[in-house]
C-alpha positions as CSV (number, residue, x, y, z in Angstrom):
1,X,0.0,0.0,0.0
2,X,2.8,2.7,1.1
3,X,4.9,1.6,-1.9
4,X,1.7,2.1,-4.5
5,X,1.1,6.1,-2.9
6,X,5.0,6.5,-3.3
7,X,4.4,5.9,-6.8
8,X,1.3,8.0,-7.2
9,X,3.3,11.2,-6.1
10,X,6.5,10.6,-8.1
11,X,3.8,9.8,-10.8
12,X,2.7,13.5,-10.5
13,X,5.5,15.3,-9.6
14,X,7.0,14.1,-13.0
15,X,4.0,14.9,-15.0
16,X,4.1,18.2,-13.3
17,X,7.7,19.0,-14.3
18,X,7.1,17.7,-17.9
19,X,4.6,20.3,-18.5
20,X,7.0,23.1,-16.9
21,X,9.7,22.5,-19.9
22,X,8.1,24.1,-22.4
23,X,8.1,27.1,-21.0
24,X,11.1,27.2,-18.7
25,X,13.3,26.6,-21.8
26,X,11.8,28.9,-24.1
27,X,13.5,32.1,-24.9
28,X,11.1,34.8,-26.4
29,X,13.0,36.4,-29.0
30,X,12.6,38.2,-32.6
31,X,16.1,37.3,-33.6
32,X,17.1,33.9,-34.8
33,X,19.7,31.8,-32.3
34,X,22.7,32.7,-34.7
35,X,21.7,36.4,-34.6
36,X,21.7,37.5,-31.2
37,X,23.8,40.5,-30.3
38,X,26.9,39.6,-29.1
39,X,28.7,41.5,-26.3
40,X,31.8,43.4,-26.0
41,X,33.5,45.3,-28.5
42,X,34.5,49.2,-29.3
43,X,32.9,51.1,-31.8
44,X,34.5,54.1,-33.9
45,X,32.6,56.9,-34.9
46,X,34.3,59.7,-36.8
47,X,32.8,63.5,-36.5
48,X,33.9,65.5,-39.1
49,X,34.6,69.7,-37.5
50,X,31.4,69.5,-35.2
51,X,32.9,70.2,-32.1
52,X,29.7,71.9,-29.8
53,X,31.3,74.2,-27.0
54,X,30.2,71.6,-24.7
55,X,28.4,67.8,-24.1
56,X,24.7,69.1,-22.9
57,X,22.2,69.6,-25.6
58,X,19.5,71.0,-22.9
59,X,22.2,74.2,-22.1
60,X,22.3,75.3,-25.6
61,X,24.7,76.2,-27.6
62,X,26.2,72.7,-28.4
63,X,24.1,71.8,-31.8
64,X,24.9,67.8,-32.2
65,X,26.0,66.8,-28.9
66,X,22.9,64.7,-29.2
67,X,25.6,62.2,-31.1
68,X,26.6,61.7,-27.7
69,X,24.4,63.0,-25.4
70,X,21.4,60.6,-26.2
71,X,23.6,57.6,-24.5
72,X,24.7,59.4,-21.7
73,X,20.9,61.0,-20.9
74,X,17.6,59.7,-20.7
75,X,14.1,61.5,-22.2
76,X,10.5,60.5,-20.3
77,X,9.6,59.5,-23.2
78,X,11.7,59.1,-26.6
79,X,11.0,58.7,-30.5
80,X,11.8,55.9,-32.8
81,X,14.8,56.6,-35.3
82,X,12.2,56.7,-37.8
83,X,9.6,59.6,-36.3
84,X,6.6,57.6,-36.6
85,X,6.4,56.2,-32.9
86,X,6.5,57.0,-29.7
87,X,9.0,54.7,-27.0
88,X,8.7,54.4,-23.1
89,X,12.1,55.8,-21.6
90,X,12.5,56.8,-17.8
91,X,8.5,56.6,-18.1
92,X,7.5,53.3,-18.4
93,X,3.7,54.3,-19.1
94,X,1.9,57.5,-19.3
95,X,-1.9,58.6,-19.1
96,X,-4.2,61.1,-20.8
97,X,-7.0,62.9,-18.7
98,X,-10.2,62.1,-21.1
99,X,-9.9,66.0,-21.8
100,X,-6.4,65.6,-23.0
101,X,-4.7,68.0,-20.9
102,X,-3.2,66.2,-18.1
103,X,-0.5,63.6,-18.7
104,X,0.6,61.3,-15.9
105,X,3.7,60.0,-16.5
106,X,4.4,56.4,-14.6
107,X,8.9,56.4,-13.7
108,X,10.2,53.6,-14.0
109,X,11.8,52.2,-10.1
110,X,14.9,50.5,-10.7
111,X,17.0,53.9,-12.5
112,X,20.3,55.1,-10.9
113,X,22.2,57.9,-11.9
114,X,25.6,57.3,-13.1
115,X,27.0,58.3,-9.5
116,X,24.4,55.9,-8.3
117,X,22.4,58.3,-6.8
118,X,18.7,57.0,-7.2
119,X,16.4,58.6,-9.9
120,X,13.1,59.9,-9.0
121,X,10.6,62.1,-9.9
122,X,12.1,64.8,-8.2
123,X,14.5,65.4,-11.0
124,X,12.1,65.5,-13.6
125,X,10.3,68.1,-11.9
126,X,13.4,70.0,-11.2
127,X,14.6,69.5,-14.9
128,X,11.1,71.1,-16.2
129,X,11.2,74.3,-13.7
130,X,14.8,75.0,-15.1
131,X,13.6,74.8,-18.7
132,X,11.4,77.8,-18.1
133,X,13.1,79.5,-15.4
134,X,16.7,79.7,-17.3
135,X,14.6,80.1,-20.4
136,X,16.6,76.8,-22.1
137,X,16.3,76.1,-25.7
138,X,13.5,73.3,-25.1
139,X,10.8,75.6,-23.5
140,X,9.4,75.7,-26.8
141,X,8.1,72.3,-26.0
142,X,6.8,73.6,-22.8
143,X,4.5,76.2,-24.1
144,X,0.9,75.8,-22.3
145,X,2.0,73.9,-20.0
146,X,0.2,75.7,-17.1
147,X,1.3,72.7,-13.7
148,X,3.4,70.3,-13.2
149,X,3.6,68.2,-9.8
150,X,5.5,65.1,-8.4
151,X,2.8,63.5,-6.1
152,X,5.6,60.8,-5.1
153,X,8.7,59.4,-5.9
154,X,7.7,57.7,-9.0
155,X,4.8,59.8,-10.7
156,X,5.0,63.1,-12.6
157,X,2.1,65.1,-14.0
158,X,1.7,67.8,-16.5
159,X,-1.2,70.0,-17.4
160,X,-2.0,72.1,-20.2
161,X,-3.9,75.0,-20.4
162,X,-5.4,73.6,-23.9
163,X,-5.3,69.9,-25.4
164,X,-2.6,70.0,-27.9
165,X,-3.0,66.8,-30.6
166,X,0.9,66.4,-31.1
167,X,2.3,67.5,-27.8
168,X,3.7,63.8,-26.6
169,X,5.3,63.8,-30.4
170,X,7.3,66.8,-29.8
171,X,7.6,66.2,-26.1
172,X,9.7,62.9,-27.5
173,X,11.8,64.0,-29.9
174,X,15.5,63.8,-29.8
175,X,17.3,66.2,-32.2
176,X,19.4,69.0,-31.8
177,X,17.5,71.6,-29.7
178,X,14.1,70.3,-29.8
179,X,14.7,67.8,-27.0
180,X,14.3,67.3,-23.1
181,X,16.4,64.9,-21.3
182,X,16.5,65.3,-17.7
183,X,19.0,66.5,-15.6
184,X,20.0,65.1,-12.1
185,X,19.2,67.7,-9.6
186,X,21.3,66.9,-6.8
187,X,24.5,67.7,-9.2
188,X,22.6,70.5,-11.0
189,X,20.4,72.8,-8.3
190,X,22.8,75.2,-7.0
191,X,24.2,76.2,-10.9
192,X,21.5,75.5,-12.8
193,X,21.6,74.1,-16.4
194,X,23.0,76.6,-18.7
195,X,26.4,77.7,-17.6
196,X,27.0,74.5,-15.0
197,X,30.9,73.1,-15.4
198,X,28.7,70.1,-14.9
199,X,28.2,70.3,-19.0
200,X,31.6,69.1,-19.6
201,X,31.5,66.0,-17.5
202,X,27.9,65.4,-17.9
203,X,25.9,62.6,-15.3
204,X,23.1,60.6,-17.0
205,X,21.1,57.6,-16.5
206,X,21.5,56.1,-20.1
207,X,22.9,53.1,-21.6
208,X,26.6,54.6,-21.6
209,X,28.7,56.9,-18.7
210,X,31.1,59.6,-20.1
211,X,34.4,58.1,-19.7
212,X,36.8,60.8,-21.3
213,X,36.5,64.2,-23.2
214,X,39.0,65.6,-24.9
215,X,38.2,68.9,-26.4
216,X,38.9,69.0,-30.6
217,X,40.0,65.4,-30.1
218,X,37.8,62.7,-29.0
219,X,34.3,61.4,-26.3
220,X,34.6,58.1,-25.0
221,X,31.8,56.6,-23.7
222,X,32.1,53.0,-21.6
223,X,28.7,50.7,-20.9
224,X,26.6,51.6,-18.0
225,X,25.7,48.2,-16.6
226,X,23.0,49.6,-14.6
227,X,21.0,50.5,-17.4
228,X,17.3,49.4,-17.2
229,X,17.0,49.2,-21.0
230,X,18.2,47.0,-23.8
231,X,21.9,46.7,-23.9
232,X,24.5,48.2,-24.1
233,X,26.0,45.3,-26.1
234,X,29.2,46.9,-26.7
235,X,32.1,48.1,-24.3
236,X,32.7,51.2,-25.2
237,X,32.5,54.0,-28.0
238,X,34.9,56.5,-29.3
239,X,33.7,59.7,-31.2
240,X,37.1,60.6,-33.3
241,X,36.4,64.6,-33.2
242,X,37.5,67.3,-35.7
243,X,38.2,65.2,-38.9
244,X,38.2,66.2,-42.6
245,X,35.7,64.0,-44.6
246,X,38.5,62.7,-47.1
247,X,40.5,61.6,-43.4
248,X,37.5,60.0,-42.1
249,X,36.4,58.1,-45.2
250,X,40.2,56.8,-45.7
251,X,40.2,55.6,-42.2
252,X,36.7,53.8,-42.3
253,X,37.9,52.4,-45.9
254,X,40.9,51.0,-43.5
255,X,38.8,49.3,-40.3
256,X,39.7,52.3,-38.1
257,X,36.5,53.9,-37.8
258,X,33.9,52.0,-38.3
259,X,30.9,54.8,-39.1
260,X,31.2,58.3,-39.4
261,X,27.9,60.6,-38.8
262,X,27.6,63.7,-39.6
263,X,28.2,64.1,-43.4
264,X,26.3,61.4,-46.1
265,X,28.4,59.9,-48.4
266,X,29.1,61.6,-51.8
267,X,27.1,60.0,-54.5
268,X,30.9,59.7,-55.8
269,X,32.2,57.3,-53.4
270,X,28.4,54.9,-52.9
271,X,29.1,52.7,-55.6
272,X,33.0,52.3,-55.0
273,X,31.9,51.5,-51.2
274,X,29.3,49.0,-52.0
275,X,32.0,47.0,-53.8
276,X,34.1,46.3,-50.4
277,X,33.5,43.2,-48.9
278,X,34.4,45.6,-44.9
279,X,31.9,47.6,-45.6
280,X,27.8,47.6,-45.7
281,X,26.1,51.2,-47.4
282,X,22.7,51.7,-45.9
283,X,20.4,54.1,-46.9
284,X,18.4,55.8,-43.8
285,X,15.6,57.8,-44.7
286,X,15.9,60.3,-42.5
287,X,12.2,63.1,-42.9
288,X,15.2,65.6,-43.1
289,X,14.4,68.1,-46.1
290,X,16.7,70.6,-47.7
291,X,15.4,74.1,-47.9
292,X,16.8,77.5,-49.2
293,X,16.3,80.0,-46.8
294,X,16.5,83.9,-47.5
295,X,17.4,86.7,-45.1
296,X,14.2,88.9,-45.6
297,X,15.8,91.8,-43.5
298,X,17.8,93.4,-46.6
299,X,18.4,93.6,-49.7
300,X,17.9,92.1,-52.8
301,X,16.5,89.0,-50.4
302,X,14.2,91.5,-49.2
303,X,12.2,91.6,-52.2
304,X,9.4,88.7,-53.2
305,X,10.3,89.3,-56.9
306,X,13.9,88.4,-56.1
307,X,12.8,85.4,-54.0
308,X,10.1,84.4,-56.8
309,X,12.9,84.6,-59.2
310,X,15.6,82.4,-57.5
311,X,12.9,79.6,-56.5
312,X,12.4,80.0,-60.4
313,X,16.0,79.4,-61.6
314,X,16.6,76.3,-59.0
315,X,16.9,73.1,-60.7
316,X,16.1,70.4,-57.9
317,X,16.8,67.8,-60.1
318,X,20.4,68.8,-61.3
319,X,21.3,69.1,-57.7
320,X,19.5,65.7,-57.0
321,X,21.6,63.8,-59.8
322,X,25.1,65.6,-59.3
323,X,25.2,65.3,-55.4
324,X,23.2,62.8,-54.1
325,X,23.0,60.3,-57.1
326,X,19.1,60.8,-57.7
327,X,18.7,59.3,-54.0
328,X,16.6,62.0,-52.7
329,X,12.7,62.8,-53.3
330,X,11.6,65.7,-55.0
331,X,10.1,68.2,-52.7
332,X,8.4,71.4,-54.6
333,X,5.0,72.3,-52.5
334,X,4.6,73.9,-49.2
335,X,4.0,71.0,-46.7
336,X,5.2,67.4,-48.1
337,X,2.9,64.6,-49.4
338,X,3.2,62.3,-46.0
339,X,1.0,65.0,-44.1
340,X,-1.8,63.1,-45.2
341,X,-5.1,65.3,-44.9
342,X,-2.9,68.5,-43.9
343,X,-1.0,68.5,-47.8
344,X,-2.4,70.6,-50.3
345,X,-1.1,69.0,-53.4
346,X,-1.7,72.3,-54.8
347,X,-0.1,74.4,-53.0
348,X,3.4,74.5,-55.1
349,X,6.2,76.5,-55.5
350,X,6.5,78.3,-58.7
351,X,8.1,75.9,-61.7
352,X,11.3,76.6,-63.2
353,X,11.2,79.3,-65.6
354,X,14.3,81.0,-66.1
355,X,12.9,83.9,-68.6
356,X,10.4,84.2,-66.3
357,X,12.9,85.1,-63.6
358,X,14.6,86.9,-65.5
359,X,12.2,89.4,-66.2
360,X,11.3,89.8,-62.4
361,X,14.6,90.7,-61.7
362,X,14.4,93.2,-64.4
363,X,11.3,94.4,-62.6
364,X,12.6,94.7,-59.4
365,X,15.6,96.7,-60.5
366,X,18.5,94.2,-60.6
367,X,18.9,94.5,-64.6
368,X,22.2,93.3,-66.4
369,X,25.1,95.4,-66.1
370,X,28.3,95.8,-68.1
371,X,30.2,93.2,-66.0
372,X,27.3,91.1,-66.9
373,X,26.3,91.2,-63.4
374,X,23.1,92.1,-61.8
375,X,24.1,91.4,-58.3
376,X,26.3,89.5,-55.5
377,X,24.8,87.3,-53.1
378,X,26.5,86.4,-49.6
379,X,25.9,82.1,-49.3
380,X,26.4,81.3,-46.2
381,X,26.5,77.0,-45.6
382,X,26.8,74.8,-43.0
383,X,28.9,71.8,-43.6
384,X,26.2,69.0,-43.4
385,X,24.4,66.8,-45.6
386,X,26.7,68.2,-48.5
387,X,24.7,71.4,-48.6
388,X,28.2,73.1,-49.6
389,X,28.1,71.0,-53.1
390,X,24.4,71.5,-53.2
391,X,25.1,75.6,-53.2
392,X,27.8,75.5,-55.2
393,X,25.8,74.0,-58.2
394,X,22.8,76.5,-56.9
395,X,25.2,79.0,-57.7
396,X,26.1,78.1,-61.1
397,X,22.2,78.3,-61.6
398,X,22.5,81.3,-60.7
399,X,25.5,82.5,-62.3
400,X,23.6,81.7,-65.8
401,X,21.5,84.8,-65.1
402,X,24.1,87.6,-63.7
403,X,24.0,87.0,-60.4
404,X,27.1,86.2,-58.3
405,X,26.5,83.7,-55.5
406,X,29.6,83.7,-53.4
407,X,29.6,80.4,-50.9
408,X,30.8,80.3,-47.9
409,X,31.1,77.0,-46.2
410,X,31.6,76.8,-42.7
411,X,31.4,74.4,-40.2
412,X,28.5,73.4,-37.9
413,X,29.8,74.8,-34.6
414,X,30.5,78.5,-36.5
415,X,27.3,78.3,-38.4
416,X,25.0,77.6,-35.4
417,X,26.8,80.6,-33.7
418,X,27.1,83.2,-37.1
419,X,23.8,82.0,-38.5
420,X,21.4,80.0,-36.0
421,X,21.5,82.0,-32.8
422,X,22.2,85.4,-34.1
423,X,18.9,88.1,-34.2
424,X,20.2,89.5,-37.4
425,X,22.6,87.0,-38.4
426,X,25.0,88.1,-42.2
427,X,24.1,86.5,-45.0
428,X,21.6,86.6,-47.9
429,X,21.0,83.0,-48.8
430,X,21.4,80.1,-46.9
431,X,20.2,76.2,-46.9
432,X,19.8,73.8,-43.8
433,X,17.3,71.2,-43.0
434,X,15.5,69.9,-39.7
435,X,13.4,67.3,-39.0
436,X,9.4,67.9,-39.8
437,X,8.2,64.2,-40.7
438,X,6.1,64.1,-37.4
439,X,3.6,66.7,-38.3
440,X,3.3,70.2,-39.7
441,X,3.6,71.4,-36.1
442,X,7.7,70.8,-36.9
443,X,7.2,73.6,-39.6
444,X,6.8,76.3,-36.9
445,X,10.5,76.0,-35.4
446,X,11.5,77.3,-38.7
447,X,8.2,79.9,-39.8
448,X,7.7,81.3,-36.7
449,X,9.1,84.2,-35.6
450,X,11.7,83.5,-33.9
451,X,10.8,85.2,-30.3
452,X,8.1,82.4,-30.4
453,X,9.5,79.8,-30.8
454,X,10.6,79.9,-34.1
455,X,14.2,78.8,-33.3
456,X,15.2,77.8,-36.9
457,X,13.7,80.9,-38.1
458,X,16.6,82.7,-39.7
459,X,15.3,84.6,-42.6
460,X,13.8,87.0,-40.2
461,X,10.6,85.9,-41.2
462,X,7.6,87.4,-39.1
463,X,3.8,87.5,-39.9
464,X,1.5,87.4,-36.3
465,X,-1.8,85.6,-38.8
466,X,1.3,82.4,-39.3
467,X,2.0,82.7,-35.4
468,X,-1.3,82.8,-34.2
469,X,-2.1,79.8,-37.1
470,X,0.5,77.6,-36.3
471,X,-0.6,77.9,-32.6
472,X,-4.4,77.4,-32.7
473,X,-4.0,74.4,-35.1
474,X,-2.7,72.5,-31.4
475,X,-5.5,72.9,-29.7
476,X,-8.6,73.7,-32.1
477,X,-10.9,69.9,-31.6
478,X,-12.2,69.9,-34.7
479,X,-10.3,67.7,-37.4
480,X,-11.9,70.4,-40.4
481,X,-10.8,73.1,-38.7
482,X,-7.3,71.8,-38.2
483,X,-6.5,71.0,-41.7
484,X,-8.4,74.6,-43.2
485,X,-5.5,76.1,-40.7
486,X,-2.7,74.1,-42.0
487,X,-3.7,75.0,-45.5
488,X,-4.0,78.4,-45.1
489,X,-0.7,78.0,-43.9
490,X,0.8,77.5,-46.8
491,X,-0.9,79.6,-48.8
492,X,0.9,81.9,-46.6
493,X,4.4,80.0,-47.3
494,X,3.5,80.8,-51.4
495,X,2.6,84.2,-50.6
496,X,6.1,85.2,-48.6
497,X,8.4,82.5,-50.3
498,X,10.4,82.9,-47.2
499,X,11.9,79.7,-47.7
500,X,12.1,77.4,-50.9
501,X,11.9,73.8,-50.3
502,X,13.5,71.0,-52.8
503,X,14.2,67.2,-51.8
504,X,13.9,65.2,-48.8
505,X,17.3,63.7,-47.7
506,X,17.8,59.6,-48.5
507,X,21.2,59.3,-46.6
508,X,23.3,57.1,-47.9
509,X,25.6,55.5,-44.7
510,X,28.8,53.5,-44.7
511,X,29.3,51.0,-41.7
512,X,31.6,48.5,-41.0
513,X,30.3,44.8,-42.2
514,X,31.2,43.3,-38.7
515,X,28.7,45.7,-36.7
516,X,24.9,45.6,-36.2
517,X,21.7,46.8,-35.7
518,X,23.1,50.9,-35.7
519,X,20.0,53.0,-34.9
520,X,19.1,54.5,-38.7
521,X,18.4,50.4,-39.4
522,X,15.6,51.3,-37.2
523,X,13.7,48.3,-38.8
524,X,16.5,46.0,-38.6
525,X,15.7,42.5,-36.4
526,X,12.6,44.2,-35.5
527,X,14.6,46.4,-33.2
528,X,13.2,50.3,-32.6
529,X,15.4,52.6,-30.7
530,X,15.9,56.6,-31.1
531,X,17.6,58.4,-32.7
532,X,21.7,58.8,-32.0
533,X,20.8,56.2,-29.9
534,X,23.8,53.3,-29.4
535,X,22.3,50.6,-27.3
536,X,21.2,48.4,-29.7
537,X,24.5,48.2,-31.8
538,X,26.5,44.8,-31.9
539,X,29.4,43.5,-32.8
540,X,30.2,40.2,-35.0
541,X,33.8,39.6,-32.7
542,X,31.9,39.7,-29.7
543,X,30.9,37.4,-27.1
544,X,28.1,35.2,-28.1
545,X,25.5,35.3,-25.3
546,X,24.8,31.9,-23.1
547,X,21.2,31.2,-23.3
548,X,19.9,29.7,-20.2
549,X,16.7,28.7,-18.8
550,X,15.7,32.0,-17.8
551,X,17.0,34.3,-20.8
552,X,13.9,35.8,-22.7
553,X,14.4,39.3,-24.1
554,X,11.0,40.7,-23.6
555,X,9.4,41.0,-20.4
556,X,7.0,37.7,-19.0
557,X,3.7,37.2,-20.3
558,X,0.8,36.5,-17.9
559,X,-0.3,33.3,-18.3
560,X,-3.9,32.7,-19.9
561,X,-6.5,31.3,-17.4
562,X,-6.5,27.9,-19.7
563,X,-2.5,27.9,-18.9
564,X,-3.0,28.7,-15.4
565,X,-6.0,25.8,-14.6
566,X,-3.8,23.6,-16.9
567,X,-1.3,21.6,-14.6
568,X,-3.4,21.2,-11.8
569,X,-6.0,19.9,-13.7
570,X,-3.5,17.3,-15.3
571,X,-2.0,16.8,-11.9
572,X,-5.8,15.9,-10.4
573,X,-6.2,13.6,-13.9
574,X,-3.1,11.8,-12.8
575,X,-4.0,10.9,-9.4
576,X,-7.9,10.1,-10.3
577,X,-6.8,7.6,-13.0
578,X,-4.0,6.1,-10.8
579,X,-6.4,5.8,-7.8
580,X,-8.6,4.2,-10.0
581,X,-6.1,1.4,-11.4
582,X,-5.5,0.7,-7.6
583,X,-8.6,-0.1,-6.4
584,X,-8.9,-2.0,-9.5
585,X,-6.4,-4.3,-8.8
586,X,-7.4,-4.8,-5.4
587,X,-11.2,-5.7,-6.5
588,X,-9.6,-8.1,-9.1
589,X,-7.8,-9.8,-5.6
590,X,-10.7,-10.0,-3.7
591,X,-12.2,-13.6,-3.4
């Protein structure tokens, strides 16, 4: 009898861990076993002559130190590489009041601070108040925003005087200015943000801790194995600082940097790079257009007849073909074709027509003159995305109908203090881009005028009916009303000509063939991750990971109720049926 109930319960325990294997020794994963990130590594990134005055994006004045900054620094909440969704970051979940002006924002609990001091709500509040009270670059984002709380430790809440459709979308992006990542208080409270010496050995709670900065020479940033994220996979990064192109593309040609960021590749170099075996060329489409933009403050710029006339002579196509190999859409109207129900397909810039614009200029009092010249024109370029190739065929254009464009090309860093943050910065043409694939809303950094918010606004552009437009279309409820605003808009745009717009960036990117999953292959393994963001990356010469019983990459799921009933039920089968063989056996031995 004892030995037969001994039996019955190694019976179920077995039964009971037979049923447990399928799920202890499952790992949940998108990737296939041979294509999991690997660990360790150091990855090379060369920066071509953007060297910002310091590493802290939220203090201003250091344009691209999101390259950096967006490892070492966390955002509530962030945007995918490719604009289109929004990511949980030191808020793990958020809510909406059902009249869409409160947001609660849910912090995540197990966040230190690179000095491992805890994170906690705290500093998000503190990181807001300094945004307006120092008046930081990102209180643009923070217009309307009427109270903000921490109720404890691990909640923050926001109100707005007005709901405002795309505030989370610009409360989550990562580029340039138009960012917020929070600051730790406890290192930042009795300096505040702007001028802290904090900003040159910056404390985050990102995937990667500043290790080293070496002004005009190199970042390093080493894996912060704290991080409550994916990753890091890799050990450490090195931004190579203050190279020429030519430099950078012989050194990635020889395995010594293995990506270099700021400038695309010339349509030149794409095919000869696609035909090495060390390298991969990906093409990121980035929602980054280029645009002309003229100073409106003097003359001849001053003028709409000049402005008409040198949208006229532009030949988008010729610049398409000779610098970026045809890669790039054609962008000719006011608002682009992705706005959906806010593009008016109508609503075009004037075709090329270079009689036409020559006669306007004859109108407005620029005609020929016996040097063959009507006029000179200051250029004034930034050294990204090739714009400086892109003006200097834009001036040949130009040159065909007297006018002398002279180009100056100058780097980032000197172009975002000349150009970007001057009031009444010298020059009569220029060209940039900016991010505006999210929604029209992006449009107003660069339309409005620039004491509201319009902190791309350089042409000195400024008409209170675009303002007052650009802000009612963020609160107005009614989907009609929304989209008659945003076309009146650029009605307005065609009217002024303030700007001229003419292709949307397809970057081409070289990468070394050993490395992986780089942010701008946003789609890549199913992987989504910001922008400039480094967590993800991998390298082929790493460590392969050991899968064990317990590795999943994504969190648990809850079981199902069926799952949950499942093994007891089987467990209760078990013992029923065996009961039932036992007092069969005995009835079969009873006389």
């Amino acid at each position: 009898m004892g030995k037969i109930w001994i039996s019955l319960v190694i019976v179920t325990i077995v039964t009971l861990l037979l049923l447990q294997i399928p799920s202890a020794f499952c790992t949940d994963s998108k990737l296939p076993l041979g294509k999991r990130p690997k660990q360790g590594g150091t990855l090379v990134i060369g920066v071509s002559q953007m060297e910002p005055a310091h590493l802290n994006v939220m203090a201003g004045g250091a344009t691209n130190a999101e390259m950096w900054g967006n490892s070492i620094f966390s955002q509530l909440t962030a945007m995918s590489a490719d604009h289109k969704t929004i990511l949980p970051d030191l808020a793990e979940s958020w809510d909406m009041s059902p009249d869409g002006k409160t947001y609660t924002f849910h912090l995540r609990r197990d966040v230190k601070w690179h000095d491992d001091v805890p994170f906690t709500s705290d500093d998000v509040l503190f990181t807001f108040q300094q945004i307006i009270k120092e008046k930081l670059p990102a209180i643009s984002l923070l217009r309307g925003v009427v109270d903000m709380t921490a109720p404890d430790k691990y909640t923050f809440v926001l109100t707005l005087e007005k709901a405002s459709t795309p505030f989370l979308q610009l409360f989550s992006m990562s580029r340039h200015d138009y960012m917020i990542h929070i600051m730790p208080k406890h290192l930042y409270e009795k300096t505040g943000i702007r001028d802290s010496p904090q900003n040159l050995r910056p404390i985050g709670t990102g995937p990667f801790r500043l290790s080293e900065y070496v002004k005009g020479s190199h970042v390093v940033l080493v894996a912060n194995k704290d991080y409550y994220g994916e990753g890091p996979n890799i050990d450490k990064i090195i931004f190579k600082s203050g190279i020429s192109v030519p430099s950078l593309m012989a050194q990635l040609e020889a395995g010594e940097v293995h990506n270099f960021l700021d400038q695309p590749i010339a349509a030149t170099d794409i095919q000869r790079l696609q035909n090495l075996p060390k390298l991969r060329v990906l093409f990121w489409d980035s929602g980054n257009p280029a645009r002309i933009k003229f100073n409106m403050n003097r003359p001849p710029t001053n003028d709409l007849r000049v402005r008409k006339a040198l949208s006229m002579i532009l030949d988008r196509a010729e610049i398409n073909t000779k610098v970026y190999l045809g890669s790039c859409a054609p962008y000719d109207t006011a608002f682009p074709a992705f706005y959906g129900d806010y593009y008016n397909p109508n609503a075009k810039y004037p075709a090329k027509d270079v009689e036409a614009a020559k006669r306007l200029l004859d109108e407005a009092g620029y005609p020929v003159k016996a040097d063959g010249k009507r006029f000179s024109l200051k250029f004034v370029i930034g050294q990204v995305m090739r714009l400086p190739e892109a003006a200097l065929i834009f001036a040949e254009q130009l040159k065909q109908v007297g006018i002398d464009a002279k180009v100056e090309s100058i780097d980032w860093a000197t172009f975002t203090a000349q150009v970007l943050q001057k009031d009444d910065p010298d020059f009569d043409v220029s060209m940039d881009g900016g991010v505006t694939v999210s929604g029209p809303w992006e449009l107003a950094a660069h339309l409005k005028t620039k004491a509201k918010d319009g902190i791309r606004n350089i042409m000195g552009y400024s008409v209170s009916r675009l303002d007052a437009l650009f802000d009612s279309a963020l609160t107005e409820p009614d989907p009609k009303k929304v989209k008659d605003m945003y076309y009146e808009i650029q009605d307005i745009i065609l009217r002024d000509l303030p700007v001229t717009n003419m292709f949307y960036y397809t970057y081409p990117k070289a990468v070394a063939s050993d490395w992986h999953d780089f942010w701008f292959e946003f789609d890549s393994a199913g992987k989504r991750t910001g922008e400039y963001n480094w967590n993800t990356v991998w390298w082929d010469g790493g460590t392969a990971p050991v899968l064990t019983a317990t590795t999943t990459e994504r969190p648990p799921v809850a079981p199902t109720p069926f799952e949950s009933y499942l093994v007891p039920a089987v467990a209760v089968i078990v013992i029923l049926v065996a009961c039932a063989a036992f007092l069969f056996r005995r009835k079969r031995k009873t006389p």
